[in-house]
C-alpha positions as CSV (number, residue, x, y, z in Angstrom):
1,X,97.4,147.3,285.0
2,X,96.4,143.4,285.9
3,X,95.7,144.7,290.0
4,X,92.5,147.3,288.5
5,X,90.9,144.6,286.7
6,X,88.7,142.8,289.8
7,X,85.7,140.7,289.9
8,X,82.9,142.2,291.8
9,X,82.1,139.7,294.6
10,X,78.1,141.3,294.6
11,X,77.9,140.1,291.1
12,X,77.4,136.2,290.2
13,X,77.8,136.5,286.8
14,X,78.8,139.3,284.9
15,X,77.1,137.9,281.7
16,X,73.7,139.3,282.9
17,X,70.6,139.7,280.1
18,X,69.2,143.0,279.2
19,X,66.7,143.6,282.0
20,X,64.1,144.9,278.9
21,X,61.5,143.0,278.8
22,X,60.5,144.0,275.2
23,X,63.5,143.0,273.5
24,X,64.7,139.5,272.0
25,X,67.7,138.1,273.1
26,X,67.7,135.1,272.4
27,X,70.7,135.7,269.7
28,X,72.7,137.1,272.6
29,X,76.5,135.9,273.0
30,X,77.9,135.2,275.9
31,X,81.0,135.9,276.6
32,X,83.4,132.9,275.8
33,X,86.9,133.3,277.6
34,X,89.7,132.1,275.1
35,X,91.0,128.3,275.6
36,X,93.9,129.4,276.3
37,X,93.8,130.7,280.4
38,X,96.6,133.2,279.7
39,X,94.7,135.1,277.5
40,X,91.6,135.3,279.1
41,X,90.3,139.4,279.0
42,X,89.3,140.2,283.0
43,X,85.5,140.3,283.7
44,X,84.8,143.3,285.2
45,X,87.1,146.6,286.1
46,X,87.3,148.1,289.2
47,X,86.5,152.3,289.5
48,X,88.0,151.7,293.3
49,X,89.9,155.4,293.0
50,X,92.6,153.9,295.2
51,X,94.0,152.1,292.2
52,X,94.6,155.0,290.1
53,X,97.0,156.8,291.8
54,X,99.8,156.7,289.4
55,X,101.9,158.6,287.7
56,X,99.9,160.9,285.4
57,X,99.5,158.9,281.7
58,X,101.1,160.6,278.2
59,X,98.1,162.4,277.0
60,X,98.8,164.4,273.6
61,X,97.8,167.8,273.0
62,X,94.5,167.5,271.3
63,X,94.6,168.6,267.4
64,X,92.1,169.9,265.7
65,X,90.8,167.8,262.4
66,X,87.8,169.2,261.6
67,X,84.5,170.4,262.8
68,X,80.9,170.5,262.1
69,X,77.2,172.3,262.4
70,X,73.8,171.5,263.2
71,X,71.4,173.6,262.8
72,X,67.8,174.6,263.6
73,X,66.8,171.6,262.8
74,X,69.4,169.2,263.8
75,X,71.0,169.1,260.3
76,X,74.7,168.1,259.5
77,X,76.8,170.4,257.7
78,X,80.9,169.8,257.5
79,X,81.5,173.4,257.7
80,X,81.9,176.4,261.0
81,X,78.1,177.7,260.3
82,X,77.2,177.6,263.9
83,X,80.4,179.0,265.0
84,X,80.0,182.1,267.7
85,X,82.3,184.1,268.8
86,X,82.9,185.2,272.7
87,X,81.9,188.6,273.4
88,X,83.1,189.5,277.3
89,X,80.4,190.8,279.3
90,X,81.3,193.1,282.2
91,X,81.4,192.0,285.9
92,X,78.4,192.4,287.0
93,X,76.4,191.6,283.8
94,X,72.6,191.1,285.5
95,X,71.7,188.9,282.9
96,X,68.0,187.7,283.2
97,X,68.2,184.3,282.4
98,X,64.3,183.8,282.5
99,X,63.8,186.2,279.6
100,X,62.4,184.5,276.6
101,X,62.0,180.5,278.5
102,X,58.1,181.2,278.0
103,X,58.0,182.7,274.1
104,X,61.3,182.8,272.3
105,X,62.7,179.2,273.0
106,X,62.7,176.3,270.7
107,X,63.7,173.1,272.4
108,X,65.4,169.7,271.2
109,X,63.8,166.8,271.8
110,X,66.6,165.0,273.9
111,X,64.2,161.3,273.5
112,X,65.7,161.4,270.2
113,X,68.8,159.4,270.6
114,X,70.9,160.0,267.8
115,X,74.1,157.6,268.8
116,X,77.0,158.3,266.8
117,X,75.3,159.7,263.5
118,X,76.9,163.0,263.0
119,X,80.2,162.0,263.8
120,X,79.8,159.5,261.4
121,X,78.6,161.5,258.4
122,X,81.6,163.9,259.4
123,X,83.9,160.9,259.2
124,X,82.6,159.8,255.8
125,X,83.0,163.3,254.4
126,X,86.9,163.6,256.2
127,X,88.3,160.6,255.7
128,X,91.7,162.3,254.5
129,X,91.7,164.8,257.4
130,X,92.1,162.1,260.1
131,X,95.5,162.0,261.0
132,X,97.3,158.4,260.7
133,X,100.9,159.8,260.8
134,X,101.4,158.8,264.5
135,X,103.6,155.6,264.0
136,X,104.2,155.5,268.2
137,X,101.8,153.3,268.8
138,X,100.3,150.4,266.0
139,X,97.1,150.6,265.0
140,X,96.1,148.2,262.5
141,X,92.6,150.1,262.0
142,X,91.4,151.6,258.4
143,X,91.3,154.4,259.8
144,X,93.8,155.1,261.4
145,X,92.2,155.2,265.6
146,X,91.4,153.1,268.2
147,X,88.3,154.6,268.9
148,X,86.0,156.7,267.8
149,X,83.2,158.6,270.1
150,X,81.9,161.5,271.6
151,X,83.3,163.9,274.2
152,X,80.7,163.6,276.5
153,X,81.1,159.8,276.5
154,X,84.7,160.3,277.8
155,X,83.6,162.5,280.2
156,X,81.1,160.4,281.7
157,X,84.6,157.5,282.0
158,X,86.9,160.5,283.4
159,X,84.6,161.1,286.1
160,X,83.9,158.0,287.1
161,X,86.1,157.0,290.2
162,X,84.2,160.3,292.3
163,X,80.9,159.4,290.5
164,X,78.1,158.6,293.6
165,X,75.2,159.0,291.9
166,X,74.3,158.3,288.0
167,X,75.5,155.4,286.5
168,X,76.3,154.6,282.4
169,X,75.9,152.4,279.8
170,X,78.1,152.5,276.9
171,X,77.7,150.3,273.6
172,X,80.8,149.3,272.5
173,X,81.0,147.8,268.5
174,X,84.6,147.2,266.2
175,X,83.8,147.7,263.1
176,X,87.4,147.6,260.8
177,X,89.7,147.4,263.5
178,X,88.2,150.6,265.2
179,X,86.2,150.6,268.2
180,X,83.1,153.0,268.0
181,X,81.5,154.1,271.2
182,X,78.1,155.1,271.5
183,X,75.8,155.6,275.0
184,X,73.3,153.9,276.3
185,X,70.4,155.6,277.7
186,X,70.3,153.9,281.8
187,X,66.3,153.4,283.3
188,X,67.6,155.6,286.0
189,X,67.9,158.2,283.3
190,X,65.1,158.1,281.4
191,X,63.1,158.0,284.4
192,X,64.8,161.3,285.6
193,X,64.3,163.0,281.8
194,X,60.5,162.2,281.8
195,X,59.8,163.0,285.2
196,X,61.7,166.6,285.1
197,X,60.3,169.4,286.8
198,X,59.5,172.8,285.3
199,X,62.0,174.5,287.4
200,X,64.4,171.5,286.0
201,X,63.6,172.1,282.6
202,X,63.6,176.3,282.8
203,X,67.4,175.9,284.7
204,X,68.4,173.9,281.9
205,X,67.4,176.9,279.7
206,X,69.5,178.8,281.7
207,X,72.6,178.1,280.1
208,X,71.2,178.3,276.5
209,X,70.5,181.5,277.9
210,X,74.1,182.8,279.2
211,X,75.5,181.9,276.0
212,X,73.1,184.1,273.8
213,X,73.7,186.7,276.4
214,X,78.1,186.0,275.5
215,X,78.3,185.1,272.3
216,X,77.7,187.3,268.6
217,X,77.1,185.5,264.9
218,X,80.4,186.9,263.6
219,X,83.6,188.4,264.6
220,X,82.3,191.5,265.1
221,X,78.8,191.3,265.7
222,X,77.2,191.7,269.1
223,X,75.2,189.5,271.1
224,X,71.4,189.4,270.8
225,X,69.5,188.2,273.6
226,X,66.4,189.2,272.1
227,X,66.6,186.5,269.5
228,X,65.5,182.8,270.2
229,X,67.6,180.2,271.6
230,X,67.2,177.0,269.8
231,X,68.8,174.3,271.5
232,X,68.9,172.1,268.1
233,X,71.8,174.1,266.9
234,X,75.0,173.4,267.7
235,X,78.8,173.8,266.1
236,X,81.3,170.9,267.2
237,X,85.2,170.3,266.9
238,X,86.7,166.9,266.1
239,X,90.0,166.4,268.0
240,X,92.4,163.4,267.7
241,X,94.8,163.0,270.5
242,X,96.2,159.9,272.3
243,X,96.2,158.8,275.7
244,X,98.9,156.2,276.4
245,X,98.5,153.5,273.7
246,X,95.2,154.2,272.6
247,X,95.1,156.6,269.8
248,X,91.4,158.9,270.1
249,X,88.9,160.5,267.7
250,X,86.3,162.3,269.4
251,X,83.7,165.5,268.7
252,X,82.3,167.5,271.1
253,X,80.0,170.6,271.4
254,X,81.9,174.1,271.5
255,X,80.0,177.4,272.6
256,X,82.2,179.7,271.2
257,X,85.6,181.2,270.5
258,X,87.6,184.3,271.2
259,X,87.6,187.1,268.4
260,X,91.6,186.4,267.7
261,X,92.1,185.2,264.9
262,X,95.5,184.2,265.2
263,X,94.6,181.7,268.0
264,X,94.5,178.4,266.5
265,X,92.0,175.4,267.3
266,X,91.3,174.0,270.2
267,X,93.1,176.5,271.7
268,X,90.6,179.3,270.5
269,X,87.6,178.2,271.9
270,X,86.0,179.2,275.6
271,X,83.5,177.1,277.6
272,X,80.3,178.8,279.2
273,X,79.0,177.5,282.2
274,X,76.2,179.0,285.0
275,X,76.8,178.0,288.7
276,X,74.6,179.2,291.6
277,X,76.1,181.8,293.4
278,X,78.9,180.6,296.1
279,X,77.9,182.5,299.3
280,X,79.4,180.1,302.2
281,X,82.1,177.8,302.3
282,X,80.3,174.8,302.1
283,X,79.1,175.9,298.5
284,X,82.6,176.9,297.7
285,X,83.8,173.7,298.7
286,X,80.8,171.6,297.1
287,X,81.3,173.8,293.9
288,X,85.1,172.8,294.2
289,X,84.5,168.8,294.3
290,X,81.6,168.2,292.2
291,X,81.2,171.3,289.5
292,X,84.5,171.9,288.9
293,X,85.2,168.0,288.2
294,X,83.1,168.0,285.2
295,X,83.8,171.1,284.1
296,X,87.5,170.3,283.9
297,X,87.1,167.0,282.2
298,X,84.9,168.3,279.9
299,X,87.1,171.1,278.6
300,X,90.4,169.1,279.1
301,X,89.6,166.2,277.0
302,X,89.4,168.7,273.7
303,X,92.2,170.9,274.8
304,X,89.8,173.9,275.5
305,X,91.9,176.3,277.9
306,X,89.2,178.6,279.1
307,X,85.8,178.3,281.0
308,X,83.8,181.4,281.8
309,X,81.1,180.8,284.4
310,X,78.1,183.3,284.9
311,X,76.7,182.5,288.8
312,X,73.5,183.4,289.2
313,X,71.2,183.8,291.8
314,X,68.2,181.8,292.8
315,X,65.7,183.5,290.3
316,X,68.2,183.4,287.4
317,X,70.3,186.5,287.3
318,X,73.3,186.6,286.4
319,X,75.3,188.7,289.3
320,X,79.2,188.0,288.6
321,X,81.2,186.5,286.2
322,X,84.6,184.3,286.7
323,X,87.1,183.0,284.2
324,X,88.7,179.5,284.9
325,X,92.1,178.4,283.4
326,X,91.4,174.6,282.5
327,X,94.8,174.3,283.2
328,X,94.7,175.6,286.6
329,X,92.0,174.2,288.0
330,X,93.6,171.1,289.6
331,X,95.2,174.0,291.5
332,X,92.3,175.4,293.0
333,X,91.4,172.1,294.5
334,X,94.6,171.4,296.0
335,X,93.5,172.8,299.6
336,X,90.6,170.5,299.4
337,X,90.3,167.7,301.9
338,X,89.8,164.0,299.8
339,X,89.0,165.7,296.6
340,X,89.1,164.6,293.3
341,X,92.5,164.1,291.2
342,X,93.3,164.8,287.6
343,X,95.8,161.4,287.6
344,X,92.6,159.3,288.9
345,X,90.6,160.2,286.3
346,X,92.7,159.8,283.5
347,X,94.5,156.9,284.7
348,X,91.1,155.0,285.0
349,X,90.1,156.4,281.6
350,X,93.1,154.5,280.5
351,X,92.6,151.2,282.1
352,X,89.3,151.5,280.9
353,X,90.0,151.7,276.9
354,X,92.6,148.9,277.8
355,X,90.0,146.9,279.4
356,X,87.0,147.9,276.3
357,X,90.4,146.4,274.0
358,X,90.5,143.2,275.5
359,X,86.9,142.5,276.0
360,X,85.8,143.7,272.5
361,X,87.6,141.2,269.7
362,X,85.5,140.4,267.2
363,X,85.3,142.9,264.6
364,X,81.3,143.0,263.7
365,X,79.3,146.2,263.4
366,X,76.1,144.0,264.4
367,X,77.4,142.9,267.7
368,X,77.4,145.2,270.6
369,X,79.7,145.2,273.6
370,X,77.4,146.8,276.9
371,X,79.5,148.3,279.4
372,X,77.2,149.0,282.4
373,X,78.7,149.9,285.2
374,X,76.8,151.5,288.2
375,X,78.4,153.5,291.5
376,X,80.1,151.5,294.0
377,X,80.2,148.6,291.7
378,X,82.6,147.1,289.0
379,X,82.4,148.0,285.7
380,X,80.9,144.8,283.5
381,X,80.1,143.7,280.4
382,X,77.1,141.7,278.4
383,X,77.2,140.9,274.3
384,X,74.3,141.2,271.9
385,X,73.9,140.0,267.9
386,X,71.5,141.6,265.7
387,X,70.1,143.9,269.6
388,X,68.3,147.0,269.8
389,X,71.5,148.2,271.3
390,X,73.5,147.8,267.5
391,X,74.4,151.6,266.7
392,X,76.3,151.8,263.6
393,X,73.7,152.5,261.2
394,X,73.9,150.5,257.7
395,X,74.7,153.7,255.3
396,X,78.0,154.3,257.0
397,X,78.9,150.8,257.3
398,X,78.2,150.3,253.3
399,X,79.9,153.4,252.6
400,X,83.1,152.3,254.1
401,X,83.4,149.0,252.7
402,X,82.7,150.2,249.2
403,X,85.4,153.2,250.4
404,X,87.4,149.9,250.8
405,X,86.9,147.9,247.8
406,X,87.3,151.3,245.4
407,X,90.5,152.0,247.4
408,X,91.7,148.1,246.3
């Protein structure tokens, strides 16, 4: 893996200082490379997709450990609440995904960064769930994982080799031999959420939309698109899996499952997406390179096996609906000329964990890791003590040590 880890000749230094003003650094670390030459982490990573074309990496099937709900008001409860079940509309639905954006919507506020916090009050409320039978690989953590974080996060890493236009920032901290990621809001994305249009902000309520439109309250309920769509609520799976050596504990956001009872978890669960209509090749091909990327990363990571995408015209109705195979979707690509591959993006995912292992050592729930990394550039990394960029919040780090010292 030694030839993926290059220094980016447009960078001086990759120990840069947090380019906020308002902030006190002045109890930043920098990066100290061991005495020892030999074990020196490398600096930066490359996302150069040329370097990933390798055999595809072990990935486990995704299991299932729990789950969680948040509801209208973004409140944690370790139980299926907020579960929906999938209701199949017919082909040519005509959905009006306008109705209700005006009078029946209730919206998050998405400049309330909430970092790892409900994963974290499900993982003090499951300890016994998570699974730490998997002897394959040593992990010397309490818990069991090498990391812990959300499924978006990954996502975000999966995709990055084809990425051209948004970059990350991901806070990196060990806290008992686990590594918790947790994202960074970029400038370039906070300048993009306060400066959203109203057609921006109304699309995004488009998808809210399709699911009310899909989805009933219980197994044999019926959808109600009357009702108000409340984008605080939301039920989420936690999956454990491992890819290659690095043993994974991550939650993400599920729309819904299918009515079957006998389908167990992830397995059971369906992805809804809207799309613009494809009317030219061109779309079909841009639809195949950029929307289909995400969509398969997003709903491979957690093992979910189905999408169902509603594509709608350009006033928001929806006119036909196609399912997508998760599984197949690397298929559908195939024809594509320099399109994106499955094996890039987990390959780099790989090198990427193995590159956040040997950068983050010191096992300190104060000290943050920042992985920045931006397109056509390396991915690098600055360290901060006692930063606005800390994340693990004080009750869950108390909680677990006195988990610790009752277990001793």
């Amino acid at each position: 893996m030694a030839q993926s880890y290059r220094r980016d000749p447009h960078h001086d230094s990759v120990y840069k200082r947090s380019r906020d003003p308002s902030s006190d650094f002045n109890s930043d670390k920098r990066h100290r490379a061991s005495d020892e030459a030999q074990h020196r982490p490398a600096e930066t990573l490359s996302a150069h997709r040329q370097l990933y074309e390798r055999n595809f990496p072990l990935y486990k099937q995704p299991v299932e450990v729990g789950f969680f709900s948040l509801d209208s008001h973004r409140d944690f409860f370790n139980d299926q609440r907020q579960l929906r079940y999938y209701v199949e509309p017919r082909q040519s639905p005509d959905f009006n995904l306008r109705d209700g954006y005006t009078n029946r919507f209730v919206k998050r506020d998405d400049g309330v960064k909430e970092k790892l916090d409900h994963m974290l009050k499900w993982i003090l409320a499951n300890r016994d769930k998570i699974k730490t039978r998997d002897q394959t690989s040593s992990s010397s953590s309490a818990l069991g994982v090498d990391f812990v974080t959300w499924r978006g996060h990954l996502t975000k890493v999966l995709t990055t080799p084809y990425e051209t236009q948004e970059g990350w920032m991901l806070a990196a901290s060990k806290f008992r031999g686990t590594i918790y990621i947790s994202e960074v809001e970029t400038e370039a994305a906070r300048a993009n959420r306060v400066t959203r249009s109203e057609r921006q902000e109304e699309m995004m309520y488009w998808g809210y939309k399709f699911e009310q439109y899909t989805c009933a309250d219980d197994v044999n309920g019926t959808p109600d698109p009357g009702g108000v769509v409340n984008t605080n609520e939301a039920f989420c799976t936690v999956v454990q899996t491992r890819l290659a050596d690095h043993k994974l504990l991550f939650s993400g956001e599920v729309d819904c499952r299918v009515r079957d009872d006998a389908v167990p978890a992830p397995g059971c669960y369906v992805e809804l997406k809207t799309s613009a209509e494809i009317c030219t090749p061109k779309q079909r091909s841009n639809f195949h390179r950029y929307k289909l990327l995400k969509w398969w990363a997003q709903s491979f990571l957690p093992g979910v096996p189905q999408i169902v995408a509603g594509f709608r015209d350009h006033d928001g109705i929806v006119v036909s609906i196609e399912t997508f195979q998760t599984s197949k979707i690397s298929h559908l690509i195939k024809n594509e000329q320099n399109c994106w591959k499955p094996t890039v993006c987990m390959n780099f995912c790989n090198d990427f964990l193995s590159f956040v292992k040997s950068v983050v050592k010191e096992d300190d729930p104060r000290l943050v890791y920042l992985l920045e990394w931006e397109p056509h550039r390396d991915v690098t990394y600055t360290v901060h003590r006692d930063s606005p960029f800390t994340f693990l919040p004080e009750w869950f780090v108390k909680d677990t040590r006195s988990h610790r010292s009752s277990q001793h």
